[in-house]
Structures are given as C-alpha cells and as structure tokens.
ZARODREN-734555 format. One record per residue: z, x, y negated of N, C-alpha, C, O in turn; residue in one letter. Coordinates in steps of 0.1 Angstrom, whole numbers. Atoms other than C-alpha are relative to their C-alpha. Layout:
! residues N
R     nw     nu     nv    caw    cau    cav     cw     cu     cv     ow     ou     ov  type
R      Z      X      Y      Z      X      Y      Z      X      Y      Z      X      Y     A
...
This chain:
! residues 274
R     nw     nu     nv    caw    cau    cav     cw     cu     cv     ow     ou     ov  type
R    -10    -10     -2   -335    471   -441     -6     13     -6    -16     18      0     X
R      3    -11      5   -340    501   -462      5     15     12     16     20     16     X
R     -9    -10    -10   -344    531   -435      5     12      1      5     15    -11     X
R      0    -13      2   -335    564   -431    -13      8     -1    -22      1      3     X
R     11     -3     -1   -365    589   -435      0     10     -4      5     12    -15     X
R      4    -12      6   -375    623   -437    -15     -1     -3    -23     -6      6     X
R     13     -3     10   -407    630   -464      0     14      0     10     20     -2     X
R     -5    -10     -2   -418    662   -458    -16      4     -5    -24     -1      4     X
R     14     -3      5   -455    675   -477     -5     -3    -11      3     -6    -21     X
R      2      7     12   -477    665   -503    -16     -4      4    -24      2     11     X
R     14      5      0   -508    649   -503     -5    -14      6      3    -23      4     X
R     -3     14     -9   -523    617   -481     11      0      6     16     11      9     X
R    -10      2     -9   -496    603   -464     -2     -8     12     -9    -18     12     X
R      3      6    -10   -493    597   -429     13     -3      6     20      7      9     X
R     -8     10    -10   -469    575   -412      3      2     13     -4     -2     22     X
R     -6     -6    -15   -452    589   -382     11    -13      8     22    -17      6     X
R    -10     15     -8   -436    559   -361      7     11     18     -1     15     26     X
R     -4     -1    -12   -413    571   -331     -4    -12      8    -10    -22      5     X
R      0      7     -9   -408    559   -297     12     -5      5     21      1     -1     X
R     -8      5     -6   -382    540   -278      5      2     16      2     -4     27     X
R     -6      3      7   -358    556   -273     -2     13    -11     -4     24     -5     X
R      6    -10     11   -367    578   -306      7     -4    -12     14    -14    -14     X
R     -5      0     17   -359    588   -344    -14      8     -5    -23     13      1     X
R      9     -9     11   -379    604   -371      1     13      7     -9     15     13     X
R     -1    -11     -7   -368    637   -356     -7      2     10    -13     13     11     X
R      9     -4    -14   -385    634   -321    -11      5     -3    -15     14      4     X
R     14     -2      7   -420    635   -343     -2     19     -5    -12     25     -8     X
R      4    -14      6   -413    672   -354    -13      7      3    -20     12     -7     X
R     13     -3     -8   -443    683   -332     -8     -4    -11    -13      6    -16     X
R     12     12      6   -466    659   -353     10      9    -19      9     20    -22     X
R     -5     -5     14   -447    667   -389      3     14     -8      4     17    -20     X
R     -2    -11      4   -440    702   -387    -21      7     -3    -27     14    -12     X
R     16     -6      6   -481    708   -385     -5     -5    -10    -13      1    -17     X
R      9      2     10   -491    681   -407      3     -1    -13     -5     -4    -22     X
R      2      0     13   -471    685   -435     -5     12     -7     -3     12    -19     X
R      7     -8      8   -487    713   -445    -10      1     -9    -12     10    -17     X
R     13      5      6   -519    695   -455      2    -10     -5     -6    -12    -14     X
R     -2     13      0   -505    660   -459     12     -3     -6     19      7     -8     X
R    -13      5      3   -474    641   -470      5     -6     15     -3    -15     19     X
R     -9      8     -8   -452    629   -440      9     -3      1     19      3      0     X
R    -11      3      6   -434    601   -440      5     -8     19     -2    -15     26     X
R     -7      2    -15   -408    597   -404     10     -3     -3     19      4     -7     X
R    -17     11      0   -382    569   -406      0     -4     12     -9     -7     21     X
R    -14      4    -11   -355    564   -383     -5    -15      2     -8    -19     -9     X
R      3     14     -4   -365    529   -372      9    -10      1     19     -7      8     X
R    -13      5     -7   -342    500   -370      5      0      7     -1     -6     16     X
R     -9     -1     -9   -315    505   -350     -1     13      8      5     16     19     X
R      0    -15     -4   -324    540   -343      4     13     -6      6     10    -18     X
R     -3    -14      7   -315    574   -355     11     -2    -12     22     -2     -8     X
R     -6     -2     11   -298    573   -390     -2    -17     -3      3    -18    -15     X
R      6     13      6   -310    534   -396      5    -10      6     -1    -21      6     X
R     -7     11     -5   -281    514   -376      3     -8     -5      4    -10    -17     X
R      1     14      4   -275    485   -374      9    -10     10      4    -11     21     X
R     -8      8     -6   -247    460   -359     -6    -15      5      0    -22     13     X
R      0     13      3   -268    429   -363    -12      0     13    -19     10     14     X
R     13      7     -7   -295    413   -335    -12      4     -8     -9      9    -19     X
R     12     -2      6   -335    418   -347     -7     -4      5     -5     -6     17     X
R      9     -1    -13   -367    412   -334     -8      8     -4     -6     13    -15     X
R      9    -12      4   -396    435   -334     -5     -4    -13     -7      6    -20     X
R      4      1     10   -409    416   -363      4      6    -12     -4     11    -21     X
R     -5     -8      9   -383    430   -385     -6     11      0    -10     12    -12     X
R      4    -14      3   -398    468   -381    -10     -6     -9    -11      0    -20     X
R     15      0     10   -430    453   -400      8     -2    -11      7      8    -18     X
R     -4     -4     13   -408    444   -430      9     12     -4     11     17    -15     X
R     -3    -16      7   -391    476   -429     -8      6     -4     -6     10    -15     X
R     10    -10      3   -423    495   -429     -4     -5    -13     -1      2    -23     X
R      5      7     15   -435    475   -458     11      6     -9      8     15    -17     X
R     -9     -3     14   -409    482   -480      5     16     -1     12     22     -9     X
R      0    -15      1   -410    517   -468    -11      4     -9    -10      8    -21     X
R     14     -4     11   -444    523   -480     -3      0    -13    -10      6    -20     X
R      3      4     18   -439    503   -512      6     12     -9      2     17    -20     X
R     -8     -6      4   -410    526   -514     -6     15     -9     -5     21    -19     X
R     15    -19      2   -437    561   -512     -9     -3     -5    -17      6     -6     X
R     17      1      8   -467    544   -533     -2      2      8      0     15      8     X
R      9     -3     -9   -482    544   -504     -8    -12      4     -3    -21     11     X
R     14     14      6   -512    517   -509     -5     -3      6     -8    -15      9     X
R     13      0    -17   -532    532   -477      8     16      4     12     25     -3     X
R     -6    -12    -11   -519    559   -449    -10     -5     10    -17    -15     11     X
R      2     -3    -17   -529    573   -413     16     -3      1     26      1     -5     X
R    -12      0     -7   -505    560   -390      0      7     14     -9      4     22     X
R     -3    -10    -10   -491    586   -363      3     -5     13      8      5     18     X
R    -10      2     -3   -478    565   -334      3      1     14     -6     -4     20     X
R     -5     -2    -12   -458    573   -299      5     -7      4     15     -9     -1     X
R     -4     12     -7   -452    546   -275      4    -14     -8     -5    -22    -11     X
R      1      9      6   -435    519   -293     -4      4    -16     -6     -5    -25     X
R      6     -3     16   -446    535   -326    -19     -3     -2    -26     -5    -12     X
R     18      3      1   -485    529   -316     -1    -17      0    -11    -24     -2     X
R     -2     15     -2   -472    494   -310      1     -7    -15     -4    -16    -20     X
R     -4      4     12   -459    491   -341    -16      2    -14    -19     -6    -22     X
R     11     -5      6   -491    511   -357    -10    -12      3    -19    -13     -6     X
R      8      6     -7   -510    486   -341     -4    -14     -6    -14    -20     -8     X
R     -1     13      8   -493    454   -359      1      6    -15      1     -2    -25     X
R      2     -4     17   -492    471   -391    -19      0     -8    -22     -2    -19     X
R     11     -1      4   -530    477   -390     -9    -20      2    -19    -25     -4     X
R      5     12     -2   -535    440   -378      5    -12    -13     -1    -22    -17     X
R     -3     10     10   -514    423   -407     -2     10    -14      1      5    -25     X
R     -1     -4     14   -519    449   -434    -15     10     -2    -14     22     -5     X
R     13    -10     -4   -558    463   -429     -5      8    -13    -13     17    -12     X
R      2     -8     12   -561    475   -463      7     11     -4      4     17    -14     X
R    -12    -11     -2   -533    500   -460     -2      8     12      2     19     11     X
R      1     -9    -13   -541    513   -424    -16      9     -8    -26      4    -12     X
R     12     -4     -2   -567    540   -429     -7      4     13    -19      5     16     X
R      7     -3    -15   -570    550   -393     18     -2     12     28     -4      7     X
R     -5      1     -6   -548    549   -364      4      9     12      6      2     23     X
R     -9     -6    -13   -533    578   -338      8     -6     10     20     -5      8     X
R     -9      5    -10   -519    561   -310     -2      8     16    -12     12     21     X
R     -6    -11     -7   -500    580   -283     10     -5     10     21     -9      8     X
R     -6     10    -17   -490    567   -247      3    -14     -9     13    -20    -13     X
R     -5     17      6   -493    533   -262     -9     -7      8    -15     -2     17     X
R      5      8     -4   -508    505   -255      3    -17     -6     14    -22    -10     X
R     -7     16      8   -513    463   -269      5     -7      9     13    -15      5     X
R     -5      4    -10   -506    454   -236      6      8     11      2      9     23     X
R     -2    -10    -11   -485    478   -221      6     -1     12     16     -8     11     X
R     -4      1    -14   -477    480   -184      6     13      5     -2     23      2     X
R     -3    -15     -7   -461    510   -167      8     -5     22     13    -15     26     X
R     -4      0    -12   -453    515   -127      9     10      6      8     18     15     X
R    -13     -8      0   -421    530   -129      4      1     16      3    -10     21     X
R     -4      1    -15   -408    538    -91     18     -5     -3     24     -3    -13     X
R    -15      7      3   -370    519    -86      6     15     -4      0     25     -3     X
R    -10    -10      7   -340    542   -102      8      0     14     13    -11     17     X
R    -12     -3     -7   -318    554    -74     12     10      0      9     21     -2     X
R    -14     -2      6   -280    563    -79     -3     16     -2      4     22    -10     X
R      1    -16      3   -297    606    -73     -9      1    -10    -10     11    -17     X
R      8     -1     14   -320    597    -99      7      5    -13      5     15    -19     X
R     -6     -1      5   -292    590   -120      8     12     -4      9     18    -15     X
R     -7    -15     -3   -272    619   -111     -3     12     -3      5     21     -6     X
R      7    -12      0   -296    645   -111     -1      5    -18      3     15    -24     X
R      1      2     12   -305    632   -146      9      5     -8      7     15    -15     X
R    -11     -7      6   -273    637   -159      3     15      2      7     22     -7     X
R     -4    -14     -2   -267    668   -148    -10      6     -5     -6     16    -11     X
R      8     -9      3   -300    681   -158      3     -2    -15      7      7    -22     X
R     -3      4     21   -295    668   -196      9      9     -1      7     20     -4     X
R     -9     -7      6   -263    678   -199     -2     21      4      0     30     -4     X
R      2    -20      1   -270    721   -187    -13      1    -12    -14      8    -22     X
R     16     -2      7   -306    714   -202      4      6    -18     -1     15    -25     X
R     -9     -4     12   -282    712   -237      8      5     -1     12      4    -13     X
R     -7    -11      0   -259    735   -230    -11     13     -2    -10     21    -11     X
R     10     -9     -1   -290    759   -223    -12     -1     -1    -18      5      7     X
R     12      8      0   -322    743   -234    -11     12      6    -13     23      2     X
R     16     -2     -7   -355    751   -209      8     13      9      0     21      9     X
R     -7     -3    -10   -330    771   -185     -6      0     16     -1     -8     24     X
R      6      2     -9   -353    779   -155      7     -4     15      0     -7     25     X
R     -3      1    -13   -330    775   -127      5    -19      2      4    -27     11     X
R     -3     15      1   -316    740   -140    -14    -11      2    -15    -22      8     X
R     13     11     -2   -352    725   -144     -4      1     13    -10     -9     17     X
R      3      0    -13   -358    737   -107      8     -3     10      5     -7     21     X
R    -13     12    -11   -327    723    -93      0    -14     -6     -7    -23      0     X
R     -5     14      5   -317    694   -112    -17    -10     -7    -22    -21     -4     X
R     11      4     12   -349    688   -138     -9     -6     13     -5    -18     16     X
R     14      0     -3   -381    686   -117     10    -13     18      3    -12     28     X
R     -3      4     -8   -359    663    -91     10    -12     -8     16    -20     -1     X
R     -6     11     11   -343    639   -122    -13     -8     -3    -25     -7      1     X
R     14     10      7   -362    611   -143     -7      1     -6    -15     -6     -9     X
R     12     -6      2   -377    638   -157    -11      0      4    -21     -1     -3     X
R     10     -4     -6   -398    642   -133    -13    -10     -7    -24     -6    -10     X
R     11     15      4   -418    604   -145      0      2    -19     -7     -6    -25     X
R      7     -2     12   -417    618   -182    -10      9     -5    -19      8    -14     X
R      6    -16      0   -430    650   -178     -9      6     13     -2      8     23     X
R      3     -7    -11   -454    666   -153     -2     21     -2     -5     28      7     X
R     -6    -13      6   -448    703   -171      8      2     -3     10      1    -15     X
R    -10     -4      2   -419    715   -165      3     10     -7     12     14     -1     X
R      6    -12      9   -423    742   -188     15      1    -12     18     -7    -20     X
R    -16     -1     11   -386    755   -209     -8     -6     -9     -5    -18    -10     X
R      8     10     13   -413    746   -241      7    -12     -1     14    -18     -9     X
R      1     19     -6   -410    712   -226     16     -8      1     19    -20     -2     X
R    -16      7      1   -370    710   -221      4      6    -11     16      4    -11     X
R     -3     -7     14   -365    728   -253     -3    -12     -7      8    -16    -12     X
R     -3     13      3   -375    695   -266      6    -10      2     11    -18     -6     X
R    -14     15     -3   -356    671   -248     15      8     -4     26      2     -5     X
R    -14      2      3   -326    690   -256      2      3    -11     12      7    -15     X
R     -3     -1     17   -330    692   -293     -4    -17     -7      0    -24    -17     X
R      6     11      6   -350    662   -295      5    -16      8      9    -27      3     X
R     -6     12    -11   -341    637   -267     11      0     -1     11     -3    -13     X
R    -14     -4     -3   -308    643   -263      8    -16    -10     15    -26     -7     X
R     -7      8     13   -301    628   -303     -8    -11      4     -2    -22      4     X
R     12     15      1   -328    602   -297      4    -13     10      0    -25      8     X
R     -7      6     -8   -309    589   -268     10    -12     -5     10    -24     -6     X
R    -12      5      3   -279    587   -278      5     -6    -15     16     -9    -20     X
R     -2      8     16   -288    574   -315     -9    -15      3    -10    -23     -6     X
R      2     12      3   -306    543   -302      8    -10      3     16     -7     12     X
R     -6      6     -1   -291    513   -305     -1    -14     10    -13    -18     12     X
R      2     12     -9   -284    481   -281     -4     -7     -7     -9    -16      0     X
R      5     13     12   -296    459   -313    -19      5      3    -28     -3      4     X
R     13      0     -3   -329    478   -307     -8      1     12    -20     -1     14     X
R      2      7    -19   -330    476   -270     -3    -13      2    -14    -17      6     X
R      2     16     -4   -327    442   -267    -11     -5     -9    -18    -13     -3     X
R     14      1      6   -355    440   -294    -10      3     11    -13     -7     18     X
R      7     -4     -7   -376    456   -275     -5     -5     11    -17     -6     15     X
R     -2      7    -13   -368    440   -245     -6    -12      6    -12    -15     15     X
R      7     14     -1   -373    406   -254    -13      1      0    -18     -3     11     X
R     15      1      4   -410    412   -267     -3      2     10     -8     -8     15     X
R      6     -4    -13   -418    427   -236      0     -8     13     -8     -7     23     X
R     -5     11    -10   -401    399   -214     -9    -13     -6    -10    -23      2     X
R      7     11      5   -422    375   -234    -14      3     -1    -21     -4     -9     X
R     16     -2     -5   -457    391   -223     -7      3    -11    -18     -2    -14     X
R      8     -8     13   -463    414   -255    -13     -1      1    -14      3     12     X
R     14     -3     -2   -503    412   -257    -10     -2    -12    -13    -13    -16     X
R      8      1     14   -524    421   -289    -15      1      1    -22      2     -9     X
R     10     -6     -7   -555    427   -266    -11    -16     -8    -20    -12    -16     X
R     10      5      6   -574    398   -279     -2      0    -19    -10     -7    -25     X
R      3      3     16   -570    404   -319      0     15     -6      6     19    -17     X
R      1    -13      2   -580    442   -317    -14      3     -8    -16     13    -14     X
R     12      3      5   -614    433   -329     -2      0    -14    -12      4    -21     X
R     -3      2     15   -601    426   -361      2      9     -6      3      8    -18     X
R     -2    -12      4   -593    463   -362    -11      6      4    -16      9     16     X
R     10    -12      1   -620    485   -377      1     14     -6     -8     22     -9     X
R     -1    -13      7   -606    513   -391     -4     12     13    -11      7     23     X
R      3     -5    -13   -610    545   -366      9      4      8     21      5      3     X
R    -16      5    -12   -586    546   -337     -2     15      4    -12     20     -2     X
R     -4    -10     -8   -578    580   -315     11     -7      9     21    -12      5     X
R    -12      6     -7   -559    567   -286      2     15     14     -6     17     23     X
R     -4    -14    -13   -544    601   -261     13     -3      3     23     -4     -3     X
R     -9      3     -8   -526    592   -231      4     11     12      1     21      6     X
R     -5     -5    -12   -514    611   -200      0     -5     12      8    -14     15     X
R     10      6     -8   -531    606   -170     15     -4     11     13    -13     20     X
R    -10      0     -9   -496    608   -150     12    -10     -7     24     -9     -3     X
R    -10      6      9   -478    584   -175      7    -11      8     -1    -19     12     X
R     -1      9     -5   -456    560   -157      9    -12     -3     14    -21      4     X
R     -6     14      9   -441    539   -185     -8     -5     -9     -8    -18    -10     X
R     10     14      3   -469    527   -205    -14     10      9    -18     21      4     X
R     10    -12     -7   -500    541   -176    -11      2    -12    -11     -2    -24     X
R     10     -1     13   -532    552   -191    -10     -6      2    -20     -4     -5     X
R      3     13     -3   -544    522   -175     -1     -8     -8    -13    -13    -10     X
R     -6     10     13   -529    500   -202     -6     10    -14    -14      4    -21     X
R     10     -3     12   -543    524   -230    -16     -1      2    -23     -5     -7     X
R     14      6      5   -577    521   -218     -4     -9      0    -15    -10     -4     X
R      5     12      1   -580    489   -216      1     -2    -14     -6    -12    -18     X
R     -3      4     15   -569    489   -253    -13      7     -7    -18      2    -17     X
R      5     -8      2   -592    515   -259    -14    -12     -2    -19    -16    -13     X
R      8      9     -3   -621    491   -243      1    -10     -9    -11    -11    -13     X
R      1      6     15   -612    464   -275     -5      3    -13    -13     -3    -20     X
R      4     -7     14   -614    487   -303    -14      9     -3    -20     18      3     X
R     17     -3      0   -647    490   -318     -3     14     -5    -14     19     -3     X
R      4    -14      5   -641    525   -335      9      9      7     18     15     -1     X
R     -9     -8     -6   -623    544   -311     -2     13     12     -6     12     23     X
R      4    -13     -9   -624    580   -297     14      2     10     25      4      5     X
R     -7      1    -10   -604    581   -262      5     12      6     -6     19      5     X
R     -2    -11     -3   -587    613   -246     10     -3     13     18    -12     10     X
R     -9      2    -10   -567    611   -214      4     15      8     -5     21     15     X
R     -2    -11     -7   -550    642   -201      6      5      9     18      6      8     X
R    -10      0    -14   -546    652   -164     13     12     -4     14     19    -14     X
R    -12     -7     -4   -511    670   -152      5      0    -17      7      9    -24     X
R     -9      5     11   -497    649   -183      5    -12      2      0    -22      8     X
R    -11     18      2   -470    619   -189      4     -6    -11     -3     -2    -21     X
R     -2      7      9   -455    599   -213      2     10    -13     -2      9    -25     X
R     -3     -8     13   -441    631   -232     -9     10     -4     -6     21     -9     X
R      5     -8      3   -470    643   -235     -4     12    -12    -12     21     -8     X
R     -1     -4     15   -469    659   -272      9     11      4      5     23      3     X
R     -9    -13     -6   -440    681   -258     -7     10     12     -7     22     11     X
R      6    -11    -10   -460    692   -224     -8      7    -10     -4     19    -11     X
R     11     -7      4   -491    703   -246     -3     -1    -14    -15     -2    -18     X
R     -1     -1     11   -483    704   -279    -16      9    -11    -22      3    -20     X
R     12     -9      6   -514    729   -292    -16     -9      3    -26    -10     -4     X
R     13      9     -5   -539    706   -268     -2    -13    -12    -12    -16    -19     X
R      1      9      8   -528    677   -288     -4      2    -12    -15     -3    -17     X
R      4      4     12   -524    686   -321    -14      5     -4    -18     -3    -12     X
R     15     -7     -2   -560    707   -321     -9    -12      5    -20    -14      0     X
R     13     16     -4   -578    672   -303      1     -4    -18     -7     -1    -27     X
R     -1      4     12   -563    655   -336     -5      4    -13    -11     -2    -21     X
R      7     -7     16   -572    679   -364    -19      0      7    -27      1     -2     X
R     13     -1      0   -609    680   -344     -6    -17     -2    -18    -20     -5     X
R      0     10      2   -606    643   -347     -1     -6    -16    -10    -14    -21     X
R      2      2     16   -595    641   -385    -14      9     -8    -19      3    -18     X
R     10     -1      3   -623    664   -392    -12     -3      2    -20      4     -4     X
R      9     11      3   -649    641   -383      1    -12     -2     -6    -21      1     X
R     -8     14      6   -631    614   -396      6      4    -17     18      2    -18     X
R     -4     -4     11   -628    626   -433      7    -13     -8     17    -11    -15     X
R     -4     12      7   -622    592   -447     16     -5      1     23    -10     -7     X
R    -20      8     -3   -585    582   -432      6     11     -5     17      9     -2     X
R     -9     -9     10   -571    612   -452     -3     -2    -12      1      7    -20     X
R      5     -4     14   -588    603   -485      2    -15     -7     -3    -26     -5     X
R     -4     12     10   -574    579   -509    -12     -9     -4    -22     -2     -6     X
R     11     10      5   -599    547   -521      0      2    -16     11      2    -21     X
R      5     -6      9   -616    558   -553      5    -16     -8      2    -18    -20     X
C-alpha cells in the first residue's frame, strides 16, 4: 500500500513510525525539532490517518509498506523514531532489513510488551468523553482537566496534567483517534493475542538502540522495555519518573534534549555509508 506521508527537511533521514492509535501527525513533537537538521519522513500507517483501508491486514503488511516507502525516499539506511507500536515496528524493520536501520529510538515500546491496565468502568468512560470533547472545544482548559481530565483514562496516559499536555491530545489525539481504523485494530490485536515476542532475536540487533519509557506507563510498563533493553547489546536506557505512555507530550524538552545528547555521541546513525 502506498501511504500517506509527510517529508519534512533535508539531510539524513529519519523514519518517524506512530503509535496505536496514531498518524504521522501525532509525531510533530519529534518532526518539528528534527527537521531542521535532518529529512523526516512520518506516514500515516495502514489503516490509520490518511492511509485507509477497507480490507483485513496483518502486522506484517506495515513492513512491506515501509519498504516501499523508503524505496520510495532513496532511503538506503535511516534512524528510525518509534512510539509504542511504531518501536514495534522499528524493531522488525531493524531485524529483517539491518543494513538500512542505522540506529533505533524506541519510545514506550517494547518486543514483548505487557501493560497492567486497571478494568474500564462505565465513569471511566464518561469522564473520558466529556474531558475530550471540552478539552477540543478548549484545548489544556484548567478547570476541565481538574474535573473531568485528571479523573478520565487520561489519568493512565499521562501523569502531567499540564494544558502543554492536553494541547496535544486535542490537536493530536483527537484526529489520531478517530482516524484509526478497525482493519488496524484487529491487526494489532491479533499479534498481540498470539503472544507477540521478539525478545530472543534482539541479539541480532547491533546497531545503537535508545529505549525511553515512563516509569508510570500502564500500557506497554517500563517493565517490558527493560527487559528489552536487557537483550540489546548497544543500548542506552532512560526511564522517567511522574511519566506514562504519552510521555513525549508530558516532557517534550526532557526528551528531545536526552535524544540530541544521545545522537551526539552516536555520530554514525545520522551519516550516510561512504
């Protein structure tokens, strides 16, 4: 499937993979800093964002999308960027195409991910809705995130409630929501019902990894990233308290500043093979 995608820089290119449920768009965080120095390239993923799709899939299809994305950008070798199921994805892209991965960002992910979600009950739901819908009427609206927000299913994305913080979900979540598709739900779903686990063929990945989780995460924990972490032979680990899954939104400056101290002792995954 040829996908949708915003290209946005010039130089190395790095590979921005959303999360589920996510688009190209959710990544702005991550795209707005690095195309300044870099080329970035953030597609819509099957059955998400601009890249729907009517038909069944399974996860495997995203790898021949990516592929024929990249062919699409001369893109030979990239850094891949990726957030929850996009580090999943970064993960098998580096395992079947290791001459193309130059290094690896991975971001509440995990090869075997587990999360300890608390049950959903009917005020979960409720609260939820109600906070979304003012949160986009009035994005980061302090009286809504202290009534509705910080007492919704926010509460297990986010442990900074911070307007910054809903200023994102209602520009960025909102669409991300309500553009993924049931074709890529049920993708998703299956893999995971069928005991996803890449934890013994991580070895085979040597490029250099960055894996930053959130110590409060409770859909993939940071549990499940260090154990992944614990595999990978070149990998620098970050975990950060009074953070969760969205983390990139709570601490936007913490992150991308770990990253850039990361790429500069890592000069190599930005520099094309001679």
């Amino acid at each position: 499937m040829k996908l949708s995608v915003s290209v946005e820089g010039d130089g190395f290119p790095v590979l921005c993979l959303h999360g589920h449920p996510g688009s190209g768009r959710s990544l702005s965080v991550f795209t707005k800093h690095f195309s300044q120095r870099f080329q970035t390239i953030a597609p819509d993923l099957r059955g998400y964002g601009k890249s729907q799709t009517q038909q069944d899939f399974l996860m495997v299809d995203h790898l021949t999308d990516l592929e024929e994305l990249l062919d699409r950008h001369h893109a030979s070798r990239c850094l891949i960027l990726g957030w929850s199921l996009g580090g999943i994805l970064g993960i098998e892209l580096a395992l079947k195409f290791p001459e193309r991965v130059s290094g690896l960002i991975l971001i509440a992910t995990s090869a075997r991910p587990w999360g300890d979600h608390p049950p959903i009950s009917w005020q979960d739901n409720l609260y939820t809705g109600i906070a979304a819908i003012l949160n986009r009427l009035q994005p980061g609206w302090e009286w809504n995130i202290e009534t509705f927000g910080k007492r919704s299913l926010f509460r297990h994305l986010v442990q900074q409630h911070t307007s910054a913080t809903y200023e994102y979900l209602a520009h960025e979540a909102m669409y991300a929501y309500l553009r993924t598709s049931g074709a890529a739900t049920r993708a998703l779903s299956t893999a995971l019902k069928q005991g996803y686990n890449r934890l013994p063929e991580l070895d085979n990945i040597q490029c250099p990894c960055l894996v930053m989780a959130g110590e409060k995460d409770r859909h993939i924990t940071a549990s499940s990233s260090l154990e992944m972490v614990r595999s990978l032979s070149n990998c620098e680990w970050h975990c950060y308290p009074n953070a969760a899954h969205l983390l990139p939104w709570e601490m936007p400056q913490q992150i991308l500043g770990d990253i850039d101290r990361w790429l500069a002792t890592h000069p190599t995954v930005t520099q094309s093979k001679s």
